[in-house]
N, CA, C and O atoms as a CHARMM CRD file, in Angstrom:
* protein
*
  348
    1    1 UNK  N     78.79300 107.35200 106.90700 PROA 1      0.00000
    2    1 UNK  CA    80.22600 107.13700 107.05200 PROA 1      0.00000
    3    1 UNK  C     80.95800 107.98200 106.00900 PROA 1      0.00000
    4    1 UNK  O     80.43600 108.08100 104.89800 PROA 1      0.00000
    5    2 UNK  N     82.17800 108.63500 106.26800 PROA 2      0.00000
    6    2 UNK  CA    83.04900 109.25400 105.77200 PROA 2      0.00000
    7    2 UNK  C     84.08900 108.80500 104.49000 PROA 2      0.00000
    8    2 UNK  O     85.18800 108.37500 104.84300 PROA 2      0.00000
    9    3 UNK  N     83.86700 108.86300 103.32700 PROA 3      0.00000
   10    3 UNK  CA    84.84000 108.11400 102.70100 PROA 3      0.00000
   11    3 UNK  C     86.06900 109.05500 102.15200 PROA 3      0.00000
   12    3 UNK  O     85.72200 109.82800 101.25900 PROA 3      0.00000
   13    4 UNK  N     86.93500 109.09200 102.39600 PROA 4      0.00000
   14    4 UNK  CA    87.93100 109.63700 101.69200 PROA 4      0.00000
   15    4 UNK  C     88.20800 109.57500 100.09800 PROA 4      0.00000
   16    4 UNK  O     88.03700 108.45100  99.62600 PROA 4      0.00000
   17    5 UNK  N     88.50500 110.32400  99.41500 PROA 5      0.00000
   18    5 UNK  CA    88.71800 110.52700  97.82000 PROA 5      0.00000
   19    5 UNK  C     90.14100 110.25800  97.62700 PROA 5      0.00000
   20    5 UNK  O     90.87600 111.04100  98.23000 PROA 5      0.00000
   21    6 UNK  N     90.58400 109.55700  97.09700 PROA 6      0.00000
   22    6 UNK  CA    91.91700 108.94300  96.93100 PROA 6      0.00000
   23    6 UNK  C     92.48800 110.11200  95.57800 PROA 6      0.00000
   24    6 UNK  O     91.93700 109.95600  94.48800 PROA 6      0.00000
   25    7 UNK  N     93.41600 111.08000  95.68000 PROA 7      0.00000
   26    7 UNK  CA    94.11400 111.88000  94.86600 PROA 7      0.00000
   27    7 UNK  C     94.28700 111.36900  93.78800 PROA 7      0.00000
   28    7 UNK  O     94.79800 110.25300  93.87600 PROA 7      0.00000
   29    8 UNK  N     93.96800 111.89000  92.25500 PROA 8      0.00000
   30    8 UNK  CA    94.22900 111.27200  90.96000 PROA 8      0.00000
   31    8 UNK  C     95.71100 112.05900  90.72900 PROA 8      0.00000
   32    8 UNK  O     96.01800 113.22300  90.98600 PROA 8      0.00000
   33    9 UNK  N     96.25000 111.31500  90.33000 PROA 9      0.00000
   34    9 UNK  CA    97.54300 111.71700  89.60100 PROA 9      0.00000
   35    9 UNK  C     98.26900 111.57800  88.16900 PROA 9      0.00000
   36    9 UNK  O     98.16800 110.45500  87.67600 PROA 9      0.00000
   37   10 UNK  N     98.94200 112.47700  87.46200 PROA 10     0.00000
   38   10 UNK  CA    99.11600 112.28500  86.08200 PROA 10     0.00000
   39   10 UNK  C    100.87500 112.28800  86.55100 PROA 10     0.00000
   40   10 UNK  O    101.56600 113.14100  87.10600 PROA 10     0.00000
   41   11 UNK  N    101.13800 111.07000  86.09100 PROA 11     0.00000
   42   11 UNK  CA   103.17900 110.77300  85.10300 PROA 11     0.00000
   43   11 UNK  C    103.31700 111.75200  83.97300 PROA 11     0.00000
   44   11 UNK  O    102.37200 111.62900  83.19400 PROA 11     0.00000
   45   12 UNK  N    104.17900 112.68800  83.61600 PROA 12     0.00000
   46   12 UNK  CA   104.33700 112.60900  82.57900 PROA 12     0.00000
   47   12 UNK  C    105.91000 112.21300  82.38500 PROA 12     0.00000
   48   12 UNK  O    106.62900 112.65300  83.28200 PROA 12     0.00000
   49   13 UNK  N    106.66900 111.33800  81.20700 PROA 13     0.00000
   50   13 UNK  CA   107.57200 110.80300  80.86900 PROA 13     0.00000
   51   13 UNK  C    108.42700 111.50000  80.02600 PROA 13     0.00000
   52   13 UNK  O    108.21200 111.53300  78.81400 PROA 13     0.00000
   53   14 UNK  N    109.41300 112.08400  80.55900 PROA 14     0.00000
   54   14 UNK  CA   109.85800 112.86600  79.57900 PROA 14     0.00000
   55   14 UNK  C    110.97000 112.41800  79.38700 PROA 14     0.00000
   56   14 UNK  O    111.85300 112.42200  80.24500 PROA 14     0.00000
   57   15 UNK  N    111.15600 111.73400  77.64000 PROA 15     0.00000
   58   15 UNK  CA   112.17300 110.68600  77.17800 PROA 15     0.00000
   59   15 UNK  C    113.05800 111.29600  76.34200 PROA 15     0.00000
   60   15 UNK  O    112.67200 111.01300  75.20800 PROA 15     0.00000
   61   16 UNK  N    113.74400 111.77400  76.29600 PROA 16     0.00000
   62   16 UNK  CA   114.50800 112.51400  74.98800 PROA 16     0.00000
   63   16 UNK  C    114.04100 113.51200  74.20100 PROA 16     0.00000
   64   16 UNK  O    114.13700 114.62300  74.72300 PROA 16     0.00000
   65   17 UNK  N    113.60100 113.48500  73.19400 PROA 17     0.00000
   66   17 UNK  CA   113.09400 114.69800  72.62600 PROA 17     0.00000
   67   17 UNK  C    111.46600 114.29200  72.60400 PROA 17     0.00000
   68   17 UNK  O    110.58300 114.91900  72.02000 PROA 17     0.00000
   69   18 UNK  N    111.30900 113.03700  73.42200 PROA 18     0.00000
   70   18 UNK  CA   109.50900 113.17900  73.62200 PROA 18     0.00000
   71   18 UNK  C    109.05300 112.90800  74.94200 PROA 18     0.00000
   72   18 UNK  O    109.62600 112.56600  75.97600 PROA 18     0.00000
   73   19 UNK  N    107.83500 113.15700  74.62600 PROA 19     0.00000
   74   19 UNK  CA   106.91600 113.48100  76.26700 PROA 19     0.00000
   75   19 UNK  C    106.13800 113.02300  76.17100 PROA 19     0.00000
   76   19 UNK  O    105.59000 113.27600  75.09800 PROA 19     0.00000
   77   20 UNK  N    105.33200 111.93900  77.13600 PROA 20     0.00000
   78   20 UNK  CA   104.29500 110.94000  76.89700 PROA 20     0.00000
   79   20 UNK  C    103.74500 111.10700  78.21400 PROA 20     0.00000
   80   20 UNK  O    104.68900 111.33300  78.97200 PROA 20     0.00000
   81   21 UNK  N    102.36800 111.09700  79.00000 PROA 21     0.00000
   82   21 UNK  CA   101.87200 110.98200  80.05900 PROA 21     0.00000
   83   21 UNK  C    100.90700 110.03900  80.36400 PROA 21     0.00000
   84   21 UNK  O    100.49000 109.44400  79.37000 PROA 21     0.00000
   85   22 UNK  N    100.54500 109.79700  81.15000 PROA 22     0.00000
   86   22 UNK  CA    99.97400 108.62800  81.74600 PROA 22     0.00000
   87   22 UNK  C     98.92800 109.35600  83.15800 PROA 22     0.00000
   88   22 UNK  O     99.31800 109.77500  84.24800 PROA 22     0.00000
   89   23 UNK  N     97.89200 109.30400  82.74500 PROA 23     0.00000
   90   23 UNK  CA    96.52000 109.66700  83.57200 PROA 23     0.00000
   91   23 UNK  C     95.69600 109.01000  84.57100 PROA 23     0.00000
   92   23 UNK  O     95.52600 107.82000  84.30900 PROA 23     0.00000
   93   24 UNK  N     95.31300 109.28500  85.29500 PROA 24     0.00000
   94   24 UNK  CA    94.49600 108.27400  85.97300 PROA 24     0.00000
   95   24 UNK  C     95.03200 107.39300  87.43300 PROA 24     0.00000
   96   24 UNK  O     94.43700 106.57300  88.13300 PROA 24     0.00000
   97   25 UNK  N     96.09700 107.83800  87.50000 PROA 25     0.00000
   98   25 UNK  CA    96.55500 106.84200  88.75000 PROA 25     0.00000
   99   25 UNK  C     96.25400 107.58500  89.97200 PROA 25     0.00000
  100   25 UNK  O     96.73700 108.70900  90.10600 PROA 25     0.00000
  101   26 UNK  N     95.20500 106.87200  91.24400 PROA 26     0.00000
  102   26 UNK  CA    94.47300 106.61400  91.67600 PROA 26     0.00000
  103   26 UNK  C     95.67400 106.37500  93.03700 PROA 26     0.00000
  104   26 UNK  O     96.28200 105.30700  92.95900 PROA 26     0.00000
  105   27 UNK  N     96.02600 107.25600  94.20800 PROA 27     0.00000
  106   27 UNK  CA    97.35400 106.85000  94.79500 PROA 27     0.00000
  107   27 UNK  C     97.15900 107.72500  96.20500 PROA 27     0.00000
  108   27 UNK  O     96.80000 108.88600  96.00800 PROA 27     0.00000
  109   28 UNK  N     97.30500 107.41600  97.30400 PROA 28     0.00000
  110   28 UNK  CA    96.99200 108.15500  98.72000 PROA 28     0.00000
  111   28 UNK  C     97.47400 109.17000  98.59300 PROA 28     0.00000
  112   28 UNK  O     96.76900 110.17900  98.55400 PROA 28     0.00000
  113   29 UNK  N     98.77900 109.22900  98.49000 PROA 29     0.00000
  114   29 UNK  CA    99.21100 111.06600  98.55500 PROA 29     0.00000
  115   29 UNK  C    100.44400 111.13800  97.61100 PROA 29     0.00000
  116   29 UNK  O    100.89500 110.25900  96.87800 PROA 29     0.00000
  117   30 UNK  N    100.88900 112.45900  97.82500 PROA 30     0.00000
  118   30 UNK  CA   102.03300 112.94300  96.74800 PROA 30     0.00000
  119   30 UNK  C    103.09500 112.57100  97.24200 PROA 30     0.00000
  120   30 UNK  O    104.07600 112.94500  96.60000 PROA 30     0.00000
  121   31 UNK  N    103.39400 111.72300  98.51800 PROA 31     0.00000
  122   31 UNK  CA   104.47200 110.93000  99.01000 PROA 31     0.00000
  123   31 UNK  C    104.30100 109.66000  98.36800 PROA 31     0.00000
  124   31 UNK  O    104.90300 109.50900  97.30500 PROA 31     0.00000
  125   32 UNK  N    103.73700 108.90100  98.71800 PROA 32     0.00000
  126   32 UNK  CA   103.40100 107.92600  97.89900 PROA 32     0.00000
  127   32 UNK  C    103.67400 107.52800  95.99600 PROA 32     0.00000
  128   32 UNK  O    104.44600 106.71300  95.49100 PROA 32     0.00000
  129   33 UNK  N    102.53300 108.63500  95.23400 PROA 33     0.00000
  130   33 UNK  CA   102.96400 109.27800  94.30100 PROA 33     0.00000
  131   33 UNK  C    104.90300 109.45100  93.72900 PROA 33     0.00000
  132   33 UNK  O    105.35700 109.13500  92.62900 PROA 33     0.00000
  133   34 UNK  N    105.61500 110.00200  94.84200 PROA 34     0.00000
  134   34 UNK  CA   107.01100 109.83000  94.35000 PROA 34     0.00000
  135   34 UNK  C    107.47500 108.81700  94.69600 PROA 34     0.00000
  136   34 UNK  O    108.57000 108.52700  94.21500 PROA 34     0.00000
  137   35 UNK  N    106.80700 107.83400  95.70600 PROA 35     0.00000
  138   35 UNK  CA   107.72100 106.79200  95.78900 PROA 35     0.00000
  139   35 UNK  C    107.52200 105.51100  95.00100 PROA 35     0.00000
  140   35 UNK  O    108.08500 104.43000  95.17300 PROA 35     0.00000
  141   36 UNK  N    106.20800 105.99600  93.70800 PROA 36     0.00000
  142   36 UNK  CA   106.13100 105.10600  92.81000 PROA 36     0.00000
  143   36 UNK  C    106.54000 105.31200  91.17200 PROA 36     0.00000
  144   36 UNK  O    106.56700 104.62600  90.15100 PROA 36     0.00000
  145   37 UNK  N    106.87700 106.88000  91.64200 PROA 37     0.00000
  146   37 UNK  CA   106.98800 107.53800  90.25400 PROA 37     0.00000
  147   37 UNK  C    109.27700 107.44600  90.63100 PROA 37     0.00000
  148   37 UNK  O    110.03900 108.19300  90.01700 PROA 37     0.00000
  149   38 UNK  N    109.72400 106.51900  91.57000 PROA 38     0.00000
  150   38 UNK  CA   111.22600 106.72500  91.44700 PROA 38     0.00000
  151   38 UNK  C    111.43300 105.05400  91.26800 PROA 38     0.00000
  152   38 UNK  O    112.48300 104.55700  90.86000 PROA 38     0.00000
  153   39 UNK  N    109.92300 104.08800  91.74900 PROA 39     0.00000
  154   39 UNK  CA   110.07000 102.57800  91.72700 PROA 39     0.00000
  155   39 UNK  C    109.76500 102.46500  90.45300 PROA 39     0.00000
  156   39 UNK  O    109.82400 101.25700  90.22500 PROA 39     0.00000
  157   40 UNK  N    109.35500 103.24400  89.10100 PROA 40     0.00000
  158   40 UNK  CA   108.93200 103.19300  88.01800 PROA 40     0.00000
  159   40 UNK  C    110.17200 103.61400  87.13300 PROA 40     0.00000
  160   40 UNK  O    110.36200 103.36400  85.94300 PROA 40     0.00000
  161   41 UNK  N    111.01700 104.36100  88.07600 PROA 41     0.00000
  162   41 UNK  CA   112.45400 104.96300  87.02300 PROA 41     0.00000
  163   41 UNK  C    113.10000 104.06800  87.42400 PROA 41     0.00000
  164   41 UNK  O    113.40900 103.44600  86.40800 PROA 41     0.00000
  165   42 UNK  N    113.60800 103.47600  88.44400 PROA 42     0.00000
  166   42 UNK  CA   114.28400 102.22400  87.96100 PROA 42     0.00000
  167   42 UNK  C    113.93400 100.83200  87.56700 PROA 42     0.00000
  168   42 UNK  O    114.74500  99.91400  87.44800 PROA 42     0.00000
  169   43 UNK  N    112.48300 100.75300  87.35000 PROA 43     0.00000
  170   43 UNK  CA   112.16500  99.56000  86.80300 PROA 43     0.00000
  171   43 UNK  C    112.64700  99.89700  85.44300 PROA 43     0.00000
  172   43 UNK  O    113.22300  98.98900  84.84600 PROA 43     0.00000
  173   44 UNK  N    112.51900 101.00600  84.86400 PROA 44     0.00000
  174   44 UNK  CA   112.51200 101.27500  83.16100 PROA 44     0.00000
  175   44 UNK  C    114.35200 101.50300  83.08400 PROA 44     0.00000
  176   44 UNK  O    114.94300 100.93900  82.16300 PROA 44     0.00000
  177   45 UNK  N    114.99600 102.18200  83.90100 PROA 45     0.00000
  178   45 UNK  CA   116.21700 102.12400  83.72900 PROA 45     0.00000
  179   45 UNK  C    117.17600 100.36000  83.53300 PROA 45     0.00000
  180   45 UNK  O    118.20500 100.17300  82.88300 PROA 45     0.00000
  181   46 UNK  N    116.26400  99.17300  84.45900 PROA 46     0.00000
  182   46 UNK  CA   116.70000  97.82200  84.48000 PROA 46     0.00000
  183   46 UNK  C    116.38100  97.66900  83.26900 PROA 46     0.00000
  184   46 UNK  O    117.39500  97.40900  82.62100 PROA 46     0.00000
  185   47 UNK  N    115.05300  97.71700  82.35200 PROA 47     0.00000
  186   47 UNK  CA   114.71700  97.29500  81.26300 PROA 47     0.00000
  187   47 UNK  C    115.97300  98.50200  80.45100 PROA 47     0.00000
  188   47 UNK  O    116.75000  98.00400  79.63600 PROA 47     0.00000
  189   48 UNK  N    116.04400  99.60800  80.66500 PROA 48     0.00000
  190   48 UNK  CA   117.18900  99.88000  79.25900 PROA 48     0.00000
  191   48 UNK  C    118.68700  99.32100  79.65400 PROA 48     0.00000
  192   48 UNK  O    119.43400  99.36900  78.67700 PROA 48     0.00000
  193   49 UNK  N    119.19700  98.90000  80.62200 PROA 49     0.00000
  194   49 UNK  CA   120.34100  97.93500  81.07000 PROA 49     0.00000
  195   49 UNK  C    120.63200  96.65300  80.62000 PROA 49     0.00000
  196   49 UNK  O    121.76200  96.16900  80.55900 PROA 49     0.00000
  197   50 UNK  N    118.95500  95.78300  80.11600 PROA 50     0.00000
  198   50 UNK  CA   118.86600  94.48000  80.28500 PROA 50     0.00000
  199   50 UNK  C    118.91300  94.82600  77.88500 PROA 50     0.00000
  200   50 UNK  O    119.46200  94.23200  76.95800 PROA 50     0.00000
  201   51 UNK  N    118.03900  96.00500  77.98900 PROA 51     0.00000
  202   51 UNK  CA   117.99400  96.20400  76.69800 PROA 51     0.00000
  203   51 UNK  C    119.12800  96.91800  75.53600 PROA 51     0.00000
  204   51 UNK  O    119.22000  97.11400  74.32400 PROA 51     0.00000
  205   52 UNK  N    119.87100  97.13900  76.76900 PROA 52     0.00000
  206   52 UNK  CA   121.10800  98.36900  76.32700 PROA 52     0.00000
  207   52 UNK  C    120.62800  99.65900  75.55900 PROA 52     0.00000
  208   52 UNK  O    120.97900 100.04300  74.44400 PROA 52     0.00000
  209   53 UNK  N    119.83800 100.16500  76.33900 PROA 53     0.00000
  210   53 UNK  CA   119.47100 101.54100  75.75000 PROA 53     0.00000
  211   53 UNK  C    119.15400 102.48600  76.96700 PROA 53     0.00000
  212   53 UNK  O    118.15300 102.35900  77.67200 PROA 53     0.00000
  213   54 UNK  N    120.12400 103.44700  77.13200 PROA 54     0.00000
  214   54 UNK  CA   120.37600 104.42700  77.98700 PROA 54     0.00000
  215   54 UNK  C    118.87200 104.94500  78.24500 PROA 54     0.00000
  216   54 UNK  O    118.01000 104.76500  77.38400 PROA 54     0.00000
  217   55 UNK  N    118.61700 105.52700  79.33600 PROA 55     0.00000
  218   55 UNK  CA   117.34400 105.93800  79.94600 PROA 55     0.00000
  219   55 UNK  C    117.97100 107.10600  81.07100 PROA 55     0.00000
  220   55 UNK  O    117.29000 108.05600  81.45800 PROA 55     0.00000
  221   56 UNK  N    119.01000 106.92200  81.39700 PROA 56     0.00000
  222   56 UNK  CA   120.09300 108.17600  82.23400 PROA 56     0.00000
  223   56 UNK  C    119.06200 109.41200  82.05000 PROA 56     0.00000
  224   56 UNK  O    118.47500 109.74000  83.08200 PROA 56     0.00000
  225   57 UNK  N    118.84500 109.94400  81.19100 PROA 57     0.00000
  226   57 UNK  CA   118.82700 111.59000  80.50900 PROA 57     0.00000
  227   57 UNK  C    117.23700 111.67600  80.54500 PROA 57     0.00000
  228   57 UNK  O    116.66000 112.71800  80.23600 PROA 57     0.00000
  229   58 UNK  N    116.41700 110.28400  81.02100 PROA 58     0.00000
  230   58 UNK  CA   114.84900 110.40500  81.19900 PROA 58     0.00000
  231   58 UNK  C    114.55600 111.36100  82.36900 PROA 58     0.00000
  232   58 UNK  O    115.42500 111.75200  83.14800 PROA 58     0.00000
  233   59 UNK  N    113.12300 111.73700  82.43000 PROA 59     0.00000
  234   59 UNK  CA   112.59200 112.17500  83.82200 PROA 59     0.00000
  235   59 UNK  C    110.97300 111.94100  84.13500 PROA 59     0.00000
  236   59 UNK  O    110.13400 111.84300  83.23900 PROA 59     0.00000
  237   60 UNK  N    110.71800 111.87800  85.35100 PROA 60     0.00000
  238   60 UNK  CA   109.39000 111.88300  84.97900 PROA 60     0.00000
  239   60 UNK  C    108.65000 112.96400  86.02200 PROA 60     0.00000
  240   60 UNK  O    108.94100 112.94400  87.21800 PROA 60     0.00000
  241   61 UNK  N    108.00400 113.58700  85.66700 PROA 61     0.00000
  242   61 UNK  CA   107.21400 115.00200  86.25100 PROA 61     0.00000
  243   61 UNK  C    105.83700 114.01400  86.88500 PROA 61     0.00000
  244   61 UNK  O    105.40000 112.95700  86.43100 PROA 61     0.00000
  245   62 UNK  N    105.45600 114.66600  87.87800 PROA 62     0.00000
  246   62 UNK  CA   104.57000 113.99800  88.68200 PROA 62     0.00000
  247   62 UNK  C    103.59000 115.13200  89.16000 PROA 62     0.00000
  248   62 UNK  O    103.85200 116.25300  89.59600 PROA 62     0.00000
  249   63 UNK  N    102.29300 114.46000  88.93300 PROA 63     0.00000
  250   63 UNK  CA   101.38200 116.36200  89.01600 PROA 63     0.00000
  251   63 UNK  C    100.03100 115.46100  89.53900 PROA 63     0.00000
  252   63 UNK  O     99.62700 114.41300  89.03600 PROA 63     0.00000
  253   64 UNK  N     99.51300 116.12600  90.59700 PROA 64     0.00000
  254   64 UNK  CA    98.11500 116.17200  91.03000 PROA 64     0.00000
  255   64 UNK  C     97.43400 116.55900  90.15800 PROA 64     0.00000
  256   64 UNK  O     97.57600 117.69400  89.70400 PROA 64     0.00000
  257   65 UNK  N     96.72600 115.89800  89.80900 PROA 65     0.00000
  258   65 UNK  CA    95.51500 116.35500  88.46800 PROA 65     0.00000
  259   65 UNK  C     94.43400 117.48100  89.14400 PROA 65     0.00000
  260   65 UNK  O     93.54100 117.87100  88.39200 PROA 65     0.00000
  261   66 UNK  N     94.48300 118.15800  90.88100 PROA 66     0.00000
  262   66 UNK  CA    93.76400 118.89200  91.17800 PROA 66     0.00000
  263   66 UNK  C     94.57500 120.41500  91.29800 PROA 66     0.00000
  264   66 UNK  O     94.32200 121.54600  91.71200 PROA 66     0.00000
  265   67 UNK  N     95.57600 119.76700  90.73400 PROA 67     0.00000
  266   67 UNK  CA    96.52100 121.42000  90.53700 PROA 67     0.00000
  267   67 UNK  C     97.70700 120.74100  89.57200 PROA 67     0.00000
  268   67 UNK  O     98.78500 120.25700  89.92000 PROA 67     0.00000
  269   68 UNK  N     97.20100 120.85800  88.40300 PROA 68     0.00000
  270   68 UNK  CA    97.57600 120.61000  87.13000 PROA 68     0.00000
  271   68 UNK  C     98.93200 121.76600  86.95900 PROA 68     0.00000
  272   68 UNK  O     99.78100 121.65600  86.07500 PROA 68     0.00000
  273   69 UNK  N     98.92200 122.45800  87.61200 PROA 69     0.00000
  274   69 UNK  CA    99.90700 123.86300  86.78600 PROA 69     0.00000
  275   69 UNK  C    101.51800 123.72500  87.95500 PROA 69     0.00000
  276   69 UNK  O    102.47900 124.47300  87.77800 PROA 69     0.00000
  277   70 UNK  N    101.49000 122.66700  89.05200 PROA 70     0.00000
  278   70 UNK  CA   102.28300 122.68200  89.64700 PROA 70     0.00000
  279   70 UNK  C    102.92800 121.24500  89.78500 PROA 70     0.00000
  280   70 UNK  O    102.22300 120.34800  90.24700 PROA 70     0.00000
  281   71 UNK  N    103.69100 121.08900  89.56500 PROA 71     0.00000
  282   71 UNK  CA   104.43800 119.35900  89.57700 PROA 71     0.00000
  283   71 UNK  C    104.28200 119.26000  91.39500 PROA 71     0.00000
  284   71 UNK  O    103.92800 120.09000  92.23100 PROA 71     0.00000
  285   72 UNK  N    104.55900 118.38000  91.45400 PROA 72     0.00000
  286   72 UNK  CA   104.56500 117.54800  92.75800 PROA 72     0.00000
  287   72 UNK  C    105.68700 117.19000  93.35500 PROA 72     0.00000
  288   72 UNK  O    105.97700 117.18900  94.55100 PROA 72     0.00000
  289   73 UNK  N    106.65600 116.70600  91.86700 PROA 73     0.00000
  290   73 UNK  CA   108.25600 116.16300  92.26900 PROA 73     0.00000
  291   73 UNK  C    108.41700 116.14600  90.55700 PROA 73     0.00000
  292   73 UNK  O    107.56200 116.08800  89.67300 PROA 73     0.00000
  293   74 UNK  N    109.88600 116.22100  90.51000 PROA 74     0.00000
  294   74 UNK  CA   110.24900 115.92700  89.14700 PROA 74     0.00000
  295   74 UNK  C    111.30200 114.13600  89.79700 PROA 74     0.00000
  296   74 UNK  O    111.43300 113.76200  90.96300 PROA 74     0.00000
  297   75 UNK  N    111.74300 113.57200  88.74400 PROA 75     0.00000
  298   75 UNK  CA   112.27200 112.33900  89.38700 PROA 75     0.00000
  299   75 UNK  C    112.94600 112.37500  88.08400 PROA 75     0.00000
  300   75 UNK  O    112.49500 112.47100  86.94300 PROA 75     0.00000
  301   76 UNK  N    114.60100 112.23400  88.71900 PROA 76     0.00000
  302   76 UNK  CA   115.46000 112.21200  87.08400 PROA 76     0.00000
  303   76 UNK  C    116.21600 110.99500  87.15100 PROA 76     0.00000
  304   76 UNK  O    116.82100 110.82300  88.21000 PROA 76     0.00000
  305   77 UNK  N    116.32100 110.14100  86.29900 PROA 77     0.00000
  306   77 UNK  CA   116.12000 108.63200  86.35000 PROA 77     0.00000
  307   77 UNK  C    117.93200 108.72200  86.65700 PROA 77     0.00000
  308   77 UNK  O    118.53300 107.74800  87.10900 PROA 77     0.00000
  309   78 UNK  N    118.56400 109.91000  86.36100 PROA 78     0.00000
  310   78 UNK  CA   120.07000 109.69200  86.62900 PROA 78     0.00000
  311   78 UNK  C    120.54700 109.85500  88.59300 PROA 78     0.00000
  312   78 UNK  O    121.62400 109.66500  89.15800 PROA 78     0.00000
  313   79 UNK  N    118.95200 110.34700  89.22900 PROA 79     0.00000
  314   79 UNK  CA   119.40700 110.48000  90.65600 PROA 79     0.00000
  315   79 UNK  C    118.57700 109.75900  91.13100 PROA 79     0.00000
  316   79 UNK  O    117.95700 109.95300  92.17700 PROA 79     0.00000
  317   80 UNK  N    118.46500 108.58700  90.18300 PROA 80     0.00000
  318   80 UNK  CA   117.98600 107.49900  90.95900 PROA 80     0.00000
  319   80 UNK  C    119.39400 105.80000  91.18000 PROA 80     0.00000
  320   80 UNK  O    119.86800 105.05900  90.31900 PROA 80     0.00000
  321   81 UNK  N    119.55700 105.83000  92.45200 PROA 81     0.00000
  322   81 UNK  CA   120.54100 105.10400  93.16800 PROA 81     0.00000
  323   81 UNK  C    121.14100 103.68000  92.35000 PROA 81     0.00000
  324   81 UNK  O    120.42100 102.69700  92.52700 PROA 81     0.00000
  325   82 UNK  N    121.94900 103.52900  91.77800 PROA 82     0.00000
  326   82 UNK  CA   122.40600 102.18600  90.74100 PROA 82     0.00000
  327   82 UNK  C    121.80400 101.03800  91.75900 PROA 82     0.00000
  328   82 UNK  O    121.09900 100.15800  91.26400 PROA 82     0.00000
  329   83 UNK  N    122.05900 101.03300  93.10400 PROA 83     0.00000
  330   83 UNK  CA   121.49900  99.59600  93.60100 PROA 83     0.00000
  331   83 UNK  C    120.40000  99.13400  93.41300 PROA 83     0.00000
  332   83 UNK  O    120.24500  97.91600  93.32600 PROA 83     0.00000
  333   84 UNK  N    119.26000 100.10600  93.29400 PROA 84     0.00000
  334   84 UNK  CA   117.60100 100.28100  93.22100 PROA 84     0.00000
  335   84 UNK  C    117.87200  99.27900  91.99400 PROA 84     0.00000
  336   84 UNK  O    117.57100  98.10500  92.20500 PROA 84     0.00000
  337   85 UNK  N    118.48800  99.65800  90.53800 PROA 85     0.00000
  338   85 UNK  CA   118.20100  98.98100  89.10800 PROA 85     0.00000
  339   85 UNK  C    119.33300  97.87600  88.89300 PROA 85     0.00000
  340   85 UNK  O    118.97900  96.98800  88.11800 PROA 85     0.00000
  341   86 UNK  N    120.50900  97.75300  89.37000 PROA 86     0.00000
  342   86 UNK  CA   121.71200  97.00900  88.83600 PROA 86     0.00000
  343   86 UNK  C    121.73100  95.71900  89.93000 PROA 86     0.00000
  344   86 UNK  O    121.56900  95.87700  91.14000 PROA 86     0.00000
  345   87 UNK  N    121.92100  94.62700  89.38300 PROA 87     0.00000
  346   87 UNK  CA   122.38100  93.40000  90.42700 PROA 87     0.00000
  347   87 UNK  C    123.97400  92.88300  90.17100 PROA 87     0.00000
  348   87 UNK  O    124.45000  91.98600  90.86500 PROA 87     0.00000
């Protein structure tokens, strides 16, 4: 039987004047991939709302770890939709 290899993917977080990444996530495709890497910018945008600390000016770069040299999607936490984070 045939098993399919589920695409590894690397976040990287790019917060102000720093950059932090996150390895290993394990995700069907690079659709998918952005539609968890824009459910992740406004979870963190609610937490700087709830925390009062701007997150607007964040982004997060999204890269197939099997082609490391090309992003996938960039996701900029300011073109992500106020309804997604605000009640």
């Amino acid at each position: 039987m045939w098993s399919r290899v589920m695409p590894t993917y690397r976040f990287e977080f790019h917060e102000a004047l720093r950059t932090s990444a996150v390895r290993g996530i394990k995700l069907d495709d690079d659709e998918t991939a952005t539609a968890e890497a824009v459910q992740t910018a406004g979870e963190m945008l609610l937490d700087g709302v709830v925390d009062d600390f701007d997150r607007v000016d964040w982004a997060i770069k999204i890269f197939n770890q099997s082609d490391e040299a090309h992003a996938v999607a960039v996701i900029r936490f300011s073109d992500v939709p106020a309804s997604k984070y605000r009640s």
